[in-house]
PyMOL Python script that loads the backbone (N, CA, C, O; Angstrom):
from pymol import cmd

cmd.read_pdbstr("""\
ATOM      1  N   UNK A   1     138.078  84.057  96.691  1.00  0.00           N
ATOM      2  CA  UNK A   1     136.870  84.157  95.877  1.00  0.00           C
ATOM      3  C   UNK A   1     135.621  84.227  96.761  1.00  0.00           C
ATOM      4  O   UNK A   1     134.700  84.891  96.286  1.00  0.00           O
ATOM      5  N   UNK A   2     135.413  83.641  98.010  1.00  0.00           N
ATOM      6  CA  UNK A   2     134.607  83.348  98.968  1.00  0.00           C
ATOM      7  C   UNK A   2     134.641  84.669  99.503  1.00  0.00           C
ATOM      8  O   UNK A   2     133.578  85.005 100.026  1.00  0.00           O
ATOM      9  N   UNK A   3     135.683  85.633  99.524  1.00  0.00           N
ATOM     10  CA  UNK A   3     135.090  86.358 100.733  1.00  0.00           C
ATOM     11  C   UNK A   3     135.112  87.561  99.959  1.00  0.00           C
ATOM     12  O   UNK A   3     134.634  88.513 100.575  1.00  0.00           O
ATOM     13  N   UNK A   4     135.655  87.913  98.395  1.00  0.00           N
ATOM     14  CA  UNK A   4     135.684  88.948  97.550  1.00  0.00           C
ATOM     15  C   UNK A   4     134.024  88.919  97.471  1.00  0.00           C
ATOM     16  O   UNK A   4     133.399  89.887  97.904  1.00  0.00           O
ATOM     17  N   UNK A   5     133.454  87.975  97.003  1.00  0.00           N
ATOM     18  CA  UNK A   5     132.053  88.185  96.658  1.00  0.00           C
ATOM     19  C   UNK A   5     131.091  89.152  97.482  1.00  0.00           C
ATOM     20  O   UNK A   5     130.524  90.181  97.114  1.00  0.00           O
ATOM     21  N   UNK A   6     131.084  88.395  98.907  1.00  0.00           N
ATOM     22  CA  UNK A   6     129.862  89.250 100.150  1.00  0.00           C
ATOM     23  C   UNK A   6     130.065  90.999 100.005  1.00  0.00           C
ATOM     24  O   UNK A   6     129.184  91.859 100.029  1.00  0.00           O
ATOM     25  N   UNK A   7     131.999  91.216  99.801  1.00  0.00           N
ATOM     26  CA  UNK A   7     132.389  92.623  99.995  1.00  0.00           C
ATOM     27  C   UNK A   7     131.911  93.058  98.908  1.00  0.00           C
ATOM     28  O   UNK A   7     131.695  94.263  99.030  1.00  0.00           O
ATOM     29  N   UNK A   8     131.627  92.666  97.870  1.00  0.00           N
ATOM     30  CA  UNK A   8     131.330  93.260  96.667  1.00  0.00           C
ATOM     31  C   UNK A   8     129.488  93.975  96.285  1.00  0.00           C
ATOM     32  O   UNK A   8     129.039  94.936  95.661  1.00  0.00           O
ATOM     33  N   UNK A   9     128.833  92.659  97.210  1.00  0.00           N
ATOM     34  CA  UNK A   9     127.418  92.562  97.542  1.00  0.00           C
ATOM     35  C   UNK A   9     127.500  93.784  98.563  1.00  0.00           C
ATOM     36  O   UNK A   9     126.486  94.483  98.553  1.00  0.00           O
ATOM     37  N   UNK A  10     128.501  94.177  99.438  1.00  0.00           N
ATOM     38  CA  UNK A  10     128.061  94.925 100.466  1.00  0.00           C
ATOM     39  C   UNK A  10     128.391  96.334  99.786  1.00  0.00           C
ATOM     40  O   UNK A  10     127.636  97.291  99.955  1.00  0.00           O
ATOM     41  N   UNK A  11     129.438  96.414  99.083  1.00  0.00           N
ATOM     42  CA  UNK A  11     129.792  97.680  98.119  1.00  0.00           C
ATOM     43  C   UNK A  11     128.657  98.189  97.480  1.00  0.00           C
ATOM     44  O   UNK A  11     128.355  99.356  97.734  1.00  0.00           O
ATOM     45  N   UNK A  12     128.012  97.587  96.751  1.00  0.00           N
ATOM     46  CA  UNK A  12     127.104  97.486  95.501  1.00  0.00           C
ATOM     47  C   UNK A  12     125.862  98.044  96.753  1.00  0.00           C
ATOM     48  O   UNK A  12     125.503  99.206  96.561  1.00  0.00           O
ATOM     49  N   UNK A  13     125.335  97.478  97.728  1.00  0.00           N
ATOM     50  CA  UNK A  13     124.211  97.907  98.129  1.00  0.00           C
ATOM     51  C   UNK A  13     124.807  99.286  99.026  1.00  0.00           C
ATOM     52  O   UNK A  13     123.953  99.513  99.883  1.00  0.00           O
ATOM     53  N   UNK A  14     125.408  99.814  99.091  1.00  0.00           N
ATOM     54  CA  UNK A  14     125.956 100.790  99.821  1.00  0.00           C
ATOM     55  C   UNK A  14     126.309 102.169  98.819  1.00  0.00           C
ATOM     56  O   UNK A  14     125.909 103.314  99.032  1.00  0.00           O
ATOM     57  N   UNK A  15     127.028 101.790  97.862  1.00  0.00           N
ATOM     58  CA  UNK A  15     126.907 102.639  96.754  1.00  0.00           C
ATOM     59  C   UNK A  15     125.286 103.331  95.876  1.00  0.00           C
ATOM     60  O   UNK A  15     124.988 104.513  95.703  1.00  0.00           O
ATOM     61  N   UNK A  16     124.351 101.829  95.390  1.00  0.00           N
ATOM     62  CA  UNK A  16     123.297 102.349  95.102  1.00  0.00           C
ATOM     63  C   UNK A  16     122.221 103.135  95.977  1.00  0.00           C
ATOM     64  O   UNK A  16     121.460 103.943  95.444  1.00  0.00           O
ATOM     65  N   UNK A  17     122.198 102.922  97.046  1.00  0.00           N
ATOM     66  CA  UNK A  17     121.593 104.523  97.673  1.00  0.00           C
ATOM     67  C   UNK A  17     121.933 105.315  97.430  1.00  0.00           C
ATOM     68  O   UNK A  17     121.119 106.119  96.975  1.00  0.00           O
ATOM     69  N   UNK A  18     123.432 105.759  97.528  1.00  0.00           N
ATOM     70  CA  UNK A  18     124.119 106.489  97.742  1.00  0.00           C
ATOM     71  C   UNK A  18     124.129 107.968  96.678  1.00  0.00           C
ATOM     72  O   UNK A  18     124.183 109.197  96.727  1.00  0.00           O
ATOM     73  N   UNK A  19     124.046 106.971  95.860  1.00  0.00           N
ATOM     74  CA  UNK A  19     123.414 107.412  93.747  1.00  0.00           C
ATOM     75  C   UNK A  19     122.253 108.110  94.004  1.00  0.00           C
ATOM     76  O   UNK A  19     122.115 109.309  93.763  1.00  0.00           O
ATOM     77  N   UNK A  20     121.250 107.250  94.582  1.00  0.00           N
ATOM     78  CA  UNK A  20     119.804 107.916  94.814  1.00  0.00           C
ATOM     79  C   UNK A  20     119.608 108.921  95.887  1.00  0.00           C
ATOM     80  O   UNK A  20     118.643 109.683  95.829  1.00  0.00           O
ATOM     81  N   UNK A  21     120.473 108.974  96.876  1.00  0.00           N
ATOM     82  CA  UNK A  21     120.609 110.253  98.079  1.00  0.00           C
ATOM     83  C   UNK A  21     120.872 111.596  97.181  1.00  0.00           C
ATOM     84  O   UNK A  21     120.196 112.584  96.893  1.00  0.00           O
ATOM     85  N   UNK A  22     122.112 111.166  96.903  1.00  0.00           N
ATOM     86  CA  UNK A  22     122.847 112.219  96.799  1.00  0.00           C
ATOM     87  C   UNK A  22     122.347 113.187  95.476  1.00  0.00           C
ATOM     88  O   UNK A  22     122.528 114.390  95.287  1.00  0.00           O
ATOM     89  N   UNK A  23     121.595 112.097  94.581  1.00  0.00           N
ATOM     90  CA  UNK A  23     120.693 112.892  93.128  1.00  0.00           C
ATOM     91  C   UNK A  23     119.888 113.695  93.715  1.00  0.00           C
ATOM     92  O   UNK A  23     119.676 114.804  93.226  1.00  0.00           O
ATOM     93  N   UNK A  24     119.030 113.114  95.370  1.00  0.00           N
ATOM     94  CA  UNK A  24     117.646 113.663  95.818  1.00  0.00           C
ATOM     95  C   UNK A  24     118.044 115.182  96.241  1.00  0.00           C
ATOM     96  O   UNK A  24     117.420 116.213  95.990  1.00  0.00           O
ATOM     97  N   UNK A  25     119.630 114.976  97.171  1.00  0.00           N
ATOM     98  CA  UNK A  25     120.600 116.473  97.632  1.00  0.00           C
ATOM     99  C   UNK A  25     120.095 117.641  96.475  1.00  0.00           C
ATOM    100  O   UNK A  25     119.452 118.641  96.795  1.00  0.00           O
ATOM    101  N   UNK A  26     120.528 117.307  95.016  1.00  0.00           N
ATOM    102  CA  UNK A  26     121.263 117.724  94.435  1.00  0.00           C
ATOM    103  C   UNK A  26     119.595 118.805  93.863  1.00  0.00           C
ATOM    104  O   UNK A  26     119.462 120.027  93.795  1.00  0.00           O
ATOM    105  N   UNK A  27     118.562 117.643  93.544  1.00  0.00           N
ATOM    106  CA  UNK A  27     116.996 118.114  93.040  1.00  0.00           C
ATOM    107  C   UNK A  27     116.484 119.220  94.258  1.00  0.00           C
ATOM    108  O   UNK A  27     115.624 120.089  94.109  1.00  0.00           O
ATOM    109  N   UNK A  28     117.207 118.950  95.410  1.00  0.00           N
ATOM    110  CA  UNK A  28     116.712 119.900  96.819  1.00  0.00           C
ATOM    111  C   UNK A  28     116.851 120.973  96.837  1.00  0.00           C
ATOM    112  O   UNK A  28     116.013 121.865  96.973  1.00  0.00           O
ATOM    113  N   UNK A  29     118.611 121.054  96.617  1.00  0.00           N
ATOM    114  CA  UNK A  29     119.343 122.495  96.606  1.00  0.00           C
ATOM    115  C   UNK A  29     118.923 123.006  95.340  1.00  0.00           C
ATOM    116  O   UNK A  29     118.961 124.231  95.232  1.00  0.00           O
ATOM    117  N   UNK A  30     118.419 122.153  94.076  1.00  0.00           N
ATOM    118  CA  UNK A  30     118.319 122.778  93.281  1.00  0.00           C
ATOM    119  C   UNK A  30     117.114 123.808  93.099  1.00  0.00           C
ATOM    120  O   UNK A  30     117.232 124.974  92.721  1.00  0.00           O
ATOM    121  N   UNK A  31     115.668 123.004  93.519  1.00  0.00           N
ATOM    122  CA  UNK A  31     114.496 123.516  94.287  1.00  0.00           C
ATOM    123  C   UNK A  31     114.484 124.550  95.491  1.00  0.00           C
ATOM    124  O   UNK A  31     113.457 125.188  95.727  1.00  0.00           O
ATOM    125  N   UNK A  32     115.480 124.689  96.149  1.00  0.00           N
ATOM    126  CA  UNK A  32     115.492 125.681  96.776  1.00  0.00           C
ATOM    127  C   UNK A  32     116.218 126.805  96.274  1.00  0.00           C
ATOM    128  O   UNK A  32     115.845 127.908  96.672  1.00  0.00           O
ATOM    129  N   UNK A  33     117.425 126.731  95.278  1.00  0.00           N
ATOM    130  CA  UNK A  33     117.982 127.989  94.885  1.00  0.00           C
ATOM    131  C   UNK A  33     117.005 128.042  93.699  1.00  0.00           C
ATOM    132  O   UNK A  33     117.025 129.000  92.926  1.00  0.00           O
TER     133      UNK A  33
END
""", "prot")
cmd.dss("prot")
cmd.show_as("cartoon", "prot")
cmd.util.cbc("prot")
cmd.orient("prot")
C-alpha cells in the first residue's frame, strides 16, 4: 500500500502533461495543415 501510492502520484503527474503536450501536437499540425 506504501509503495503503490508514490507510483501512482508519479503516473498521474507524468500522464497529465502528457494530455496537455500531445493536445498542443495535435492544435500545431492542425494550424499548420
Amino acid at each position: 500500500m506504501m509503495y503503490e501510492q508514490p507510483q501512482y502520484e508519479i503516473e498521474n503527474s507524468v500522464i497529465a502533461p502528457g494530455i496537455a503536450y500531445a493536445s498542443f501536437l495535435i492544435s500545431l499540425i492542425v494550424w499548420i495543415a
